[in-house]
PQR file with spaces between the fields and no chain letter, atoms N, CA, C, O and H, PARSE charges and radii, in Angstrom:
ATOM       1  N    UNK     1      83.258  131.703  102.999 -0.4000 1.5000
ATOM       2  CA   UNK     1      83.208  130.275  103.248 -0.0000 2.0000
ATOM       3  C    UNK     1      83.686  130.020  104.678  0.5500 1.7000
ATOM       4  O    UNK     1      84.684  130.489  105.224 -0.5500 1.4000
ATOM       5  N    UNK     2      83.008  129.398  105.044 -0.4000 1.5000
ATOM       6  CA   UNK     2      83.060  128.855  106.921 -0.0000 2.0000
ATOM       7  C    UNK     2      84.587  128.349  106.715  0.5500 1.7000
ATOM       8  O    UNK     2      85.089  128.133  105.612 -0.5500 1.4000
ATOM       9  H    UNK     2      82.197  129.017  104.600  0.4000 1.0000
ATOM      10  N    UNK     3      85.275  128.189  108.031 -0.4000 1.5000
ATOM      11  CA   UNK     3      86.589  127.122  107.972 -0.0000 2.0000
ATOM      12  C    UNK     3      86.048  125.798  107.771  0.5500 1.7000
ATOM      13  O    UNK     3      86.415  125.057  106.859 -0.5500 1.4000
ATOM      14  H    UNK     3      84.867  128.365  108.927  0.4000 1.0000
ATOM      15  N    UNK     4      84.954  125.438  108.848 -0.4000 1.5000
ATOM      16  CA   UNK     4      84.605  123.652  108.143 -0.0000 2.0000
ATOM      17  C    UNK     4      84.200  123.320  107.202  0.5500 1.7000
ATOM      18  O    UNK     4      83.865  122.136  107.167 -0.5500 1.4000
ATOM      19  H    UNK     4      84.657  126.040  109.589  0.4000 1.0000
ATOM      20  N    UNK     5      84.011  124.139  105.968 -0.4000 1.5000
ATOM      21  CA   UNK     5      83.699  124.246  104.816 -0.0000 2.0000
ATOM      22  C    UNK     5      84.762  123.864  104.266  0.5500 1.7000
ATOM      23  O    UNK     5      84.828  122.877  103.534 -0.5500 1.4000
ATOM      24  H    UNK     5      84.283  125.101  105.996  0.4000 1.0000
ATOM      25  N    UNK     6      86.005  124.834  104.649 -0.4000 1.5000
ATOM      26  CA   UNK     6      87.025  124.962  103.400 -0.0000 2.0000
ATOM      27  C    UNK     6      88.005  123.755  103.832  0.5500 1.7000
ATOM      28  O    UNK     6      88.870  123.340  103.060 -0.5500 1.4000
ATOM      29  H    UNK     6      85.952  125.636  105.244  0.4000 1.0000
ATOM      30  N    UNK     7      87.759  123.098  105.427 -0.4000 1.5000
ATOM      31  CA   UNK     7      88.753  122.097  105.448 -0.0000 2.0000
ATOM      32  C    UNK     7      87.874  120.612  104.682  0.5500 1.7000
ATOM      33  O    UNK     7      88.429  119.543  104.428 -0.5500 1.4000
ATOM      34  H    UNK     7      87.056  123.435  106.053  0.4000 1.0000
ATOM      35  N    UNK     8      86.631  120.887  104.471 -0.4000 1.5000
ATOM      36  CA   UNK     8      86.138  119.667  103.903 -0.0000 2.0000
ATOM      37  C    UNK     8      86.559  119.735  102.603  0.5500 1.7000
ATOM      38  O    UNK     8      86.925  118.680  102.085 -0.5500 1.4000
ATOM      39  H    UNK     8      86.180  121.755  104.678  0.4000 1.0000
ATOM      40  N    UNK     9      86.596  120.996  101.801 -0.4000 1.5000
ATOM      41  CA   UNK     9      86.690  120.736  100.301 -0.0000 2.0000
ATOM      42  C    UNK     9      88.337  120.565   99.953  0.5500 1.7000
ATOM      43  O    UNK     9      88.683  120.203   98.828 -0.5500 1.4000
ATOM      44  H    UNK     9      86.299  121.854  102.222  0.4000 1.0000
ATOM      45  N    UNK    10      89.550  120.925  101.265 -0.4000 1.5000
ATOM      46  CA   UNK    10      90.861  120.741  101.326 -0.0000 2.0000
ATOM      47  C    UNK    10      90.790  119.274  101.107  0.5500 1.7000
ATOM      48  O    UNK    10      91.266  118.833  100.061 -0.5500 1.4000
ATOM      49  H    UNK    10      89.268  121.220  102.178  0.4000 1.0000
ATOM      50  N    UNK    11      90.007  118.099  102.358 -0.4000 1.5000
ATOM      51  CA   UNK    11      89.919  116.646  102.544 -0.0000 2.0000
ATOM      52  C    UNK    11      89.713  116.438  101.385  0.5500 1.7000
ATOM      53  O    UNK    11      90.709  116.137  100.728 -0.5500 1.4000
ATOM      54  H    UNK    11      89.620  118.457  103.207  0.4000 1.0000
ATOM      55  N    UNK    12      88.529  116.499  100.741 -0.4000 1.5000
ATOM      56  CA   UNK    12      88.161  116.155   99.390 -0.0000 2.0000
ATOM      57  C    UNK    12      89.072  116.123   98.197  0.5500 1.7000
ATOM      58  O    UNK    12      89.363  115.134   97.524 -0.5500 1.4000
ATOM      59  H    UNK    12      87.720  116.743  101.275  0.4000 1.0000
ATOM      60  N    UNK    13      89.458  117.309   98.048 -0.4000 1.5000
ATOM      61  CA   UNK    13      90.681  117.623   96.784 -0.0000 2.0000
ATOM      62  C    UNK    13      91.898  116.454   97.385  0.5500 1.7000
ATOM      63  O    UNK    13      92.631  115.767   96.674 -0.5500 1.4000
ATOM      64  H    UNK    13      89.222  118.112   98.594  0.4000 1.0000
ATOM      65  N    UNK    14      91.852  116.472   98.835 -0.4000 1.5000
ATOM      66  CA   UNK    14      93.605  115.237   98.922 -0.0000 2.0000
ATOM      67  C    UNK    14      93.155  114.321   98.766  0.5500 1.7000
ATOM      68  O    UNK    14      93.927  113.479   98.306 -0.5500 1.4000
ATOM      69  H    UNK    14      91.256  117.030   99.412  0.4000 1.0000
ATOM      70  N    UNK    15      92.245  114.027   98.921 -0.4000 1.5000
ATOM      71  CA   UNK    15      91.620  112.636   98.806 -0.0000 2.0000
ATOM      72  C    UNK    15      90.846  112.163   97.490  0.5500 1.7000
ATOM      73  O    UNK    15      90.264  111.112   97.220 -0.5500 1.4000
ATOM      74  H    UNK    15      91.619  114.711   99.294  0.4000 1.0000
ATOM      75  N    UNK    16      91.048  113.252   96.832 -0.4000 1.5000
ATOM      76  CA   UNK    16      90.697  112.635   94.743 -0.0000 2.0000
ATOM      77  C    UNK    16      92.021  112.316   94.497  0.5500 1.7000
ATOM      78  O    UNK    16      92.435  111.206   94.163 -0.5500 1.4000
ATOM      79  H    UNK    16      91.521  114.105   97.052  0.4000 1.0000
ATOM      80  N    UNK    17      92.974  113.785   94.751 -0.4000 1.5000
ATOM      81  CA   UNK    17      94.390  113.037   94.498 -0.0000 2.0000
ATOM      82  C    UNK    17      94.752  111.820   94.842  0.5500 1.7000
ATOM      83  O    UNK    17      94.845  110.950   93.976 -0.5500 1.4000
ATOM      84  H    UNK    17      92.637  114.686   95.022  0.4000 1.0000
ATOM      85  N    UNK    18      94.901  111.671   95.590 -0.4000 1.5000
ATOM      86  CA   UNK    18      95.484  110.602   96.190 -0.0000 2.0000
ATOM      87  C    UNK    18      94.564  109.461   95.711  0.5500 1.7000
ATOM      88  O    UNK    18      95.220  108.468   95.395 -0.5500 1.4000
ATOM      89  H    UNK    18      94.825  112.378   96.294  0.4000 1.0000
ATOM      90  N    UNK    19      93.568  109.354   95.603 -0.4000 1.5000
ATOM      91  CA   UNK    19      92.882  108.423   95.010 -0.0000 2.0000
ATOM      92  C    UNK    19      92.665  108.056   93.447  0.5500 1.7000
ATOM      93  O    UNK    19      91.842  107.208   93.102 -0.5500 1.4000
ATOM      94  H    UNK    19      93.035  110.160   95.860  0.4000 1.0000
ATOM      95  N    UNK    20      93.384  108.691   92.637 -0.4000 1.5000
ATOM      96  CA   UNK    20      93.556  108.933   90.956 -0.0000 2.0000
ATOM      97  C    UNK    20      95.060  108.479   91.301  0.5500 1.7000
ATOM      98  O    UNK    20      95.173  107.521   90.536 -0.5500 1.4000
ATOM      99  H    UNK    20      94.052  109.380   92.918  0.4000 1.0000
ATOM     100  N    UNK    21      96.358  108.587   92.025 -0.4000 1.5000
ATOM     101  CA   UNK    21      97.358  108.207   92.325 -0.0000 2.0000
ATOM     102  C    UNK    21      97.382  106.815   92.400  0.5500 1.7000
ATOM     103  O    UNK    21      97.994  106.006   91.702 -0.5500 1.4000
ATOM     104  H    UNK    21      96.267  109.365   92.646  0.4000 1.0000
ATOM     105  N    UNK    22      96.395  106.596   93.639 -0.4000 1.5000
ATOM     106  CA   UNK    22      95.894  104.782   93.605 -0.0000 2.0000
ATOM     107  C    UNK    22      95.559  104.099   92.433  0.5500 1.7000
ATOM     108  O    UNK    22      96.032  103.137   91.827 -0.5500 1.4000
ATOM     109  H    UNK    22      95.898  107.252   94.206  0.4000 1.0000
ATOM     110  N    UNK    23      94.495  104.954   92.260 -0.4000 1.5000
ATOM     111  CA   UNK    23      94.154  103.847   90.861 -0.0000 2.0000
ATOM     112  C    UNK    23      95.219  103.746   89.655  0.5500 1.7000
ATOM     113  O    UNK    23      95.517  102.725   89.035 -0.5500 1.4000
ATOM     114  H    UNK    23      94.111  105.735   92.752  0.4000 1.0000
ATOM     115  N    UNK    24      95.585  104.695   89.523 -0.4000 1.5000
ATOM     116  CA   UNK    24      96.845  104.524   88.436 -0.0000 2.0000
ATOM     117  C    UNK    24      97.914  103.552   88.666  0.5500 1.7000
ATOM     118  O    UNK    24      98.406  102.873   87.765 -0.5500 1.4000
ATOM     119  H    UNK    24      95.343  105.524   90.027  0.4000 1.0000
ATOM     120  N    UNK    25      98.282  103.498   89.974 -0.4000 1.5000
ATOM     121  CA   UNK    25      99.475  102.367   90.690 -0.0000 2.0000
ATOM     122  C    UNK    25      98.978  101.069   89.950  0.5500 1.7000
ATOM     123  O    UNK    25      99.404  100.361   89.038 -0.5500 1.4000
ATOM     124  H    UNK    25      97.882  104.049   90.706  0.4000 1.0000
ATOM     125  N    UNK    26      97.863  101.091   90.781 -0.4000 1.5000
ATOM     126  CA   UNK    26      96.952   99.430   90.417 -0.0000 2.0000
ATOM     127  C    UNK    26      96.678   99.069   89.960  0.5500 1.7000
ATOM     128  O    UNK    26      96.309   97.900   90.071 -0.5500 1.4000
ATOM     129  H    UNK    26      97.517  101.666   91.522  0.4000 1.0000
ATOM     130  N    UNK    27      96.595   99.965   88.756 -0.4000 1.5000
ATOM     131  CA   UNK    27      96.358   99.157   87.250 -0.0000 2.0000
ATOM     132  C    UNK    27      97.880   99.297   86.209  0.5500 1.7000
ATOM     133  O    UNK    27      98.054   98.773   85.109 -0.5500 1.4000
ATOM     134  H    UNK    27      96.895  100.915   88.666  0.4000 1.0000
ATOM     135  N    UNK    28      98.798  100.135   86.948 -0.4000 1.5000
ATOM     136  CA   UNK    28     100.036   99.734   86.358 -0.0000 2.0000
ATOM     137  C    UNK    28     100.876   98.125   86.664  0.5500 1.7000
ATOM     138  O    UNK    28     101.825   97.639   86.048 -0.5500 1.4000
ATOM     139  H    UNK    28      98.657  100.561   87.841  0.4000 1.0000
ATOM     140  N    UNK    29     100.126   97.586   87.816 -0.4000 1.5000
ATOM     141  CA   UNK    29     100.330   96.075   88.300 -0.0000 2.0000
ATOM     142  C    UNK    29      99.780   94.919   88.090  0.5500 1.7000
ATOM     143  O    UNK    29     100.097   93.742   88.258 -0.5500 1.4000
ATOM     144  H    UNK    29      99.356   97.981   88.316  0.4000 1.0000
ATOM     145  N    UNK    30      98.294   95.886   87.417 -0.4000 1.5000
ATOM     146  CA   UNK    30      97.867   94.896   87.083 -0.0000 2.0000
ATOM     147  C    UNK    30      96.386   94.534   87.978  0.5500 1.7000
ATOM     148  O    UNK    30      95.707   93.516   87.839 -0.5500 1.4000
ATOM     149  H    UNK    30      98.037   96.842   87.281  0.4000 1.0000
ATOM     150  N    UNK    31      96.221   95.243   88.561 -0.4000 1.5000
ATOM     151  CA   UNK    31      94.986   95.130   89.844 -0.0000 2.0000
ATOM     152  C    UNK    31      93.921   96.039   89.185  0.5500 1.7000
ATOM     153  O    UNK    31      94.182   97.218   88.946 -0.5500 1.4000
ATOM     154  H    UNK    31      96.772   96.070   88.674  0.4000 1.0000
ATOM     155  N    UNK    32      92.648   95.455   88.874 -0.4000 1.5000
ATOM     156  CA   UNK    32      91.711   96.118   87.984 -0.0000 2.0000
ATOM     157  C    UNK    32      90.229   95.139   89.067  0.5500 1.7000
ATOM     158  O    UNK    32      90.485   94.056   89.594 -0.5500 1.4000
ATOM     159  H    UNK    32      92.436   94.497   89.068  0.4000 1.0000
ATOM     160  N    UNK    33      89.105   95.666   89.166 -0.4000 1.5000
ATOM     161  CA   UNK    33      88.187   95.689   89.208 -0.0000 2.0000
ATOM     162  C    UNK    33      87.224   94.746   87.830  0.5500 1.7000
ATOM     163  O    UNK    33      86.142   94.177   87.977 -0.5500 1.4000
ATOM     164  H    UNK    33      88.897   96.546   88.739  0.4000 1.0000
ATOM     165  N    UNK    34      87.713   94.805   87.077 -0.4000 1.5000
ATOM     166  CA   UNK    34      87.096   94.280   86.281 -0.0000 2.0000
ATOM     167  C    UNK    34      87.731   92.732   85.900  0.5500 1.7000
ATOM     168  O    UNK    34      87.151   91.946   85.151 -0.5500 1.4000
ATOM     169  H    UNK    34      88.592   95.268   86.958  0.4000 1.0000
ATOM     170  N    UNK    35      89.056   92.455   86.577 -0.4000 1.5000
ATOM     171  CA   UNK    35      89.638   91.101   86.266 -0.0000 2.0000
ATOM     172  C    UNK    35      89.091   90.582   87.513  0.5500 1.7000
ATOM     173  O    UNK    35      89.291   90.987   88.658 -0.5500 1.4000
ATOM     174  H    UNK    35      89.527   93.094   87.186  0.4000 1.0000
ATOM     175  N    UNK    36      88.260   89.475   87.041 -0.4000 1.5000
ATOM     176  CA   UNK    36      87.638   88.509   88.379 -0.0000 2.0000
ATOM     177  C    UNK    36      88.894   88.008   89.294  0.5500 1.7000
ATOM     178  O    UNK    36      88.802   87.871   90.514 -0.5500 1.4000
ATOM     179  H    UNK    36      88.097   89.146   86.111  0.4000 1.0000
ATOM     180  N    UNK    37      89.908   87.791   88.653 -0.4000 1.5000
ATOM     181  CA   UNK    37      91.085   87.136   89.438 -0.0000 2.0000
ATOM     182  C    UNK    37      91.910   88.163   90.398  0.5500 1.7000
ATOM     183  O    UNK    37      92.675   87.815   91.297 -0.5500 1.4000
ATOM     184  H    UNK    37      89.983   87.903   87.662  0.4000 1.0000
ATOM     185  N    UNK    38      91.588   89.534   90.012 -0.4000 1.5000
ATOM     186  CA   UNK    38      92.238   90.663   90.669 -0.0000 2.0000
ATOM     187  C    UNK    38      91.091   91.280   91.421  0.5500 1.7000
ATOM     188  O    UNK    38      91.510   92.070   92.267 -0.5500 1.4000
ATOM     189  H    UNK    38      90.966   89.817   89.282  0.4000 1.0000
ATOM     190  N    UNK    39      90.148   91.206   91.398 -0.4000 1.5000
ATOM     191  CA   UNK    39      89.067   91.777   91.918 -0.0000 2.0000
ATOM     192  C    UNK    39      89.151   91.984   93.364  0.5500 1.7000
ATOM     193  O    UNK    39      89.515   93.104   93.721 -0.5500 1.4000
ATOM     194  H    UNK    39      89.808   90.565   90.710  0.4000 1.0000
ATOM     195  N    UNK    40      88.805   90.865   94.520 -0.4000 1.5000
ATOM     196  CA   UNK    40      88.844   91.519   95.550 -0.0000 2.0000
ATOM     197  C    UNK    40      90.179   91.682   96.004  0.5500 1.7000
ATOM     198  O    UNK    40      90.041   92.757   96.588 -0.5500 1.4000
ATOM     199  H    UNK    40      88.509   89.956   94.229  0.4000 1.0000
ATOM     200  N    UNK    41      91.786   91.275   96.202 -0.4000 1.5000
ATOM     201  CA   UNK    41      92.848   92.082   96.396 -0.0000 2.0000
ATOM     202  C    UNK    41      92.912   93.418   95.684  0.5500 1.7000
ATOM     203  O    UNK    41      93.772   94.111   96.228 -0.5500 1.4000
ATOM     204  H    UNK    41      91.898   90.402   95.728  0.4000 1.0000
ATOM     205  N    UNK    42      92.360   94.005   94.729 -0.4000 1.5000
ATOM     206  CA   UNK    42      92.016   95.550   94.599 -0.0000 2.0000
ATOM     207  C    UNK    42      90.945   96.072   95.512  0.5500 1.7000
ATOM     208  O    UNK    42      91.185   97.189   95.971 -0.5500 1.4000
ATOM     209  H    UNK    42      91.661   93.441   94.287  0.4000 1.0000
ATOM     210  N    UNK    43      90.021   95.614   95.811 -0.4000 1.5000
ATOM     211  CA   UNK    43      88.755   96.317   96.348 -0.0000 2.0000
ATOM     212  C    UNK    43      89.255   96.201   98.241  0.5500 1.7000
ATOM     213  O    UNK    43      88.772   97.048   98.993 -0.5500 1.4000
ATOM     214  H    UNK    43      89.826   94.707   95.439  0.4000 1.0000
ATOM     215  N    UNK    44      90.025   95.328   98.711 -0.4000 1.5000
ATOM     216  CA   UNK    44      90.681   95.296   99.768 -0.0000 2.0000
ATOM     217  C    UNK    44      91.746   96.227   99.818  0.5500 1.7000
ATOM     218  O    UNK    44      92.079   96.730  100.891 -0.5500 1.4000
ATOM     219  H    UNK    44      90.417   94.640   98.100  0.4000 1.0000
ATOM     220  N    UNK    45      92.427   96.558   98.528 -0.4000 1.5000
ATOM     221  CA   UNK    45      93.186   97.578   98.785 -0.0000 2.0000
ATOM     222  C    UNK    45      92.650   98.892   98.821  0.5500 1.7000
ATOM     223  O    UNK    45      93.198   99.690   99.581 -0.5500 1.4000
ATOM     224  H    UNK    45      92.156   96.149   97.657  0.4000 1.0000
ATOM     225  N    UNK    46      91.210   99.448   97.813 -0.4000 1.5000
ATOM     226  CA   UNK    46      90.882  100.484   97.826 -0.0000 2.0000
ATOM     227  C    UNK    46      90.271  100.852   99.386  0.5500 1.7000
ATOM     228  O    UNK    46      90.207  101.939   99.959 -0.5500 1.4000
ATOM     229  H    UNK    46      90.765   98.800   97.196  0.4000 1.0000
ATOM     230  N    UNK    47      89.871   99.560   99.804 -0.4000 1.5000
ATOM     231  CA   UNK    47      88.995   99.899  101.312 -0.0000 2.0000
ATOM     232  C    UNK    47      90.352  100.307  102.261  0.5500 1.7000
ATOM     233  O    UNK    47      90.463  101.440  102.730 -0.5500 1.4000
ATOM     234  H    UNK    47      89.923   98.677   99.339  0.4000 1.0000
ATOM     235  N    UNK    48      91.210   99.410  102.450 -0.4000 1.5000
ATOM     236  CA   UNK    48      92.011   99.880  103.455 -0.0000 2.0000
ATOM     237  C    UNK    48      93.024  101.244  102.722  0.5500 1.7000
ATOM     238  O    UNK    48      94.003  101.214  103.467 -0.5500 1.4000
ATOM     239  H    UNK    48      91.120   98.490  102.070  0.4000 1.0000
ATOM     240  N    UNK    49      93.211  102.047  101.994 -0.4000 1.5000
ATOM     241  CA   UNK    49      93.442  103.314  101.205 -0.0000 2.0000
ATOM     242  C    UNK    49      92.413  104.145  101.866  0.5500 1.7000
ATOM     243  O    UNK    49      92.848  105.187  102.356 -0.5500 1.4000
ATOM     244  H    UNK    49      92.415  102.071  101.389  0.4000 1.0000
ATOM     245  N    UNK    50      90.674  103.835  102.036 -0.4000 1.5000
ATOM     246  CA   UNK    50      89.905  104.710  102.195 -0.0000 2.0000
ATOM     247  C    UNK    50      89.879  104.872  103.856  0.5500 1.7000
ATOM     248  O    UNK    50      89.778  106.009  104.317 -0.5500 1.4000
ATOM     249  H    UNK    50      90.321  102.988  101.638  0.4000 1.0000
ATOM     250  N    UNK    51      89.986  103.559  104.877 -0.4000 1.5000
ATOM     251  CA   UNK    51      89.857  103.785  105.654 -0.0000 2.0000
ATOM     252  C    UNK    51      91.232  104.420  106.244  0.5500 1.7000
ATOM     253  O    UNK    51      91.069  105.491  106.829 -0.5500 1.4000
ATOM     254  H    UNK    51      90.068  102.635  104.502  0.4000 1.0000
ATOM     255  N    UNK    52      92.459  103.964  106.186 -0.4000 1.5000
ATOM     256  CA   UNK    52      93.250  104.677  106.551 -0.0000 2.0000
ATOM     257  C    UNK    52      93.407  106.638  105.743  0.5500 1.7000
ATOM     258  O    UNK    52      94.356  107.151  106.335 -0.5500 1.4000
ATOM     259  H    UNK    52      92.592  103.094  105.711  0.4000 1.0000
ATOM     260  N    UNK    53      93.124  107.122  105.259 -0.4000 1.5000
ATOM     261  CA   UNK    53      92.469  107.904  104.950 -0.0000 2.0000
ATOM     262  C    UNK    53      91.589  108.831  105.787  0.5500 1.7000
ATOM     263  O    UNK    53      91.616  110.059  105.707 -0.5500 1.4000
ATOM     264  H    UNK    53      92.353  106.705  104.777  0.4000 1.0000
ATOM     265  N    UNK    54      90.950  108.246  106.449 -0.4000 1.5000
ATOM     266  CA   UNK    54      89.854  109.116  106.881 -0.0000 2.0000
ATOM     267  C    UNK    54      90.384  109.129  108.371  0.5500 1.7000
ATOM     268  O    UNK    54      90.240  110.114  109.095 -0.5500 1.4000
ATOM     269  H    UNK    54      90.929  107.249  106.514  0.4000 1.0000
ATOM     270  N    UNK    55      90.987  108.003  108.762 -0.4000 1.5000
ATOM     271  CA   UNK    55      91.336  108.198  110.147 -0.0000 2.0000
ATOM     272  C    UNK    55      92.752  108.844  110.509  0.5500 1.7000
ATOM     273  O    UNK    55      93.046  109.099  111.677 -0.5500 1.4000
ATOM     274  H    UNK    55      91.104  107.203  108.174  0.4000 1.0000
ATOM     275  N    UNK    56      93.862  109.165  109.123 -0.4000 1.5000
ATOM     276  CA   UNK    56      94.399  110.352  109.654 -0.0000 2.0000
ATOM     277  C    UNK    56      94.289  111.237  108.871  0.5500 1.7000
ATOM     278  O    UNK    56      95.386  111.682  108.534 -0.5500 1.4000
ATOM     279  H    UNK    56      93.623  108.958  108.174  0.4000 1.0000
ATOM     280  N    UNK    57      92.830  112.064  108.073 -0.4000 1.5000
ATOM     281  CA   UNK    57      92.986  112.799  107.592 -0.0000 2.0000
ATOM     282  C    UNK    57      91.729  113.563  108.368  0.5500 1.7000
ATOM     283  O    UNK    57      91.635  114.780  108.211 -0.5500 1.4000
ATOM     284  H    UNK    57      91.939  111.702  108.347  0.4000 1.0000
ATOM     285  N    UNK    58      90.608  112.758  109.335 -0.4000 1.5000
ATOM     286  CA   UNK    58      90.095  113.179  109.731 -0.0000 2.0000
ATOM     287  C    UNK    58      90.043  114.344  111.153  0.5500 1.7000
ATOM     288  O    UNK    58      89.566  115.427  111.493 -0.5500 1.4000
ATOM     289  H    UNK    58      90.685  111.769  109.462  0.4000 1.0000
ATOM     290  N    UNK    59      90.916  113.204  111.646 -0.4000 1.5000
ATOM     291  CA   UNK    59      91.728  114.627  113.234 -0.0000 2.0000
ATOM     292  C    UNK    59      92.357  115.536  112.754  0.5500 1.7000
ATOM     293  O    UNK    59      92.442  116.541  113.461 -0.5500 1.4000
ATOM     294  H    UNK    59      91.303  112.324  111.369  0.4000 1.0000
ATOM     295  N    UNK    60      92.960  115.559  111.554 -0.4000 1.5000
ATOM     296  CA   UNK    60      93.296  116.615  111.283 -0.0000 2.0000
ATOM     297  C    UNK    60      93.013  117.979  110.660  0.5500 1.7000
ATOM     298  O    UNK    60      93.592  119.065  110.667 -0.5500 1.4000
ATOM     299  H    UNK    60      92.891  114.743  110.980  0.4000 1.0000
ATOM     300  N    UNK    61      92.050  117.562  110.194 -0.4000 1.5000
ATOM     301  CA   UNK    61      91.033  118.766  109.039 -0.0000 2.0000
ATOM     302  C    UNK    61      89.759  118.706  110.432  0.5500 1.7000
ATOM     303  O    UNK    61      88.690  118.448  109.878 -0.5500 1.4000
ATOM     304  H    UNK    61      91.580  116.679  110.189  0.4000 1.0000
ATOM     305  N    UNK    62      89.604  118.807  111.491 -0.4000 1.5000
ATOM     306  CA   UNK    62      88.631  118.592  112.121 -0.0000 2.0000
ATOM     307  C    UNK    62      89.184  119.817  112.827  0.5500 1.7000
ATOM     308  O    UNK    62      90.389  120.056  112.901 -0.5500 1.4000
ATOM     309  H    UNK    62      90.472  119.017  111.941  0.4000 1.0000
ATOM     310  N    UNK    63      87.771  120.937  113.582 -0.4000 1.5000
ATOM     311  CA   UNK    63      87.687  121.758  114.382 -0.0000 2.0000
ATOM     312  C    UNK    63      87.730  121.650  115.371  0.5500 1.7000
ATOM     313  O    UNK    63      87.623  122.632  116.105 -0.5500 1.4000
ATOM     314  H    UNK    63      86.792  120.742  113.521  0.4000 1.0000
């Protein structure tokens, strides 16, 4: 397996974690996708989770 291979499937695996971590938080508070009243303060939180995410997980798993 190439290194940019194995640092993509490293990104990937931290980034399910960490994203099964999220969702569990947010619905221990009460923030669900499916409650119209919680809806977009969850989907604002999952976006800024994803984008901060990629911008420091990306310089770093990068060749």
């Amino acid at each position: 397996m190439s290194p940019a291979a194995v640092s993509e499937v490293v990104q990937l695996s931290i980034g399910t974690m960490l994203g099964v971590a999220l969702s569990q938080n947010l619905g221990r508070h009460g923030l669900t996708l499916s409650d119209p009243k919680t809806r977009w303060t969850t989907l604002g939180i999952i976006f800024l989770y994803a984008a901060t995410f990629l911008l420091i997980a990306e310089p770093l798993l990068s060749d």
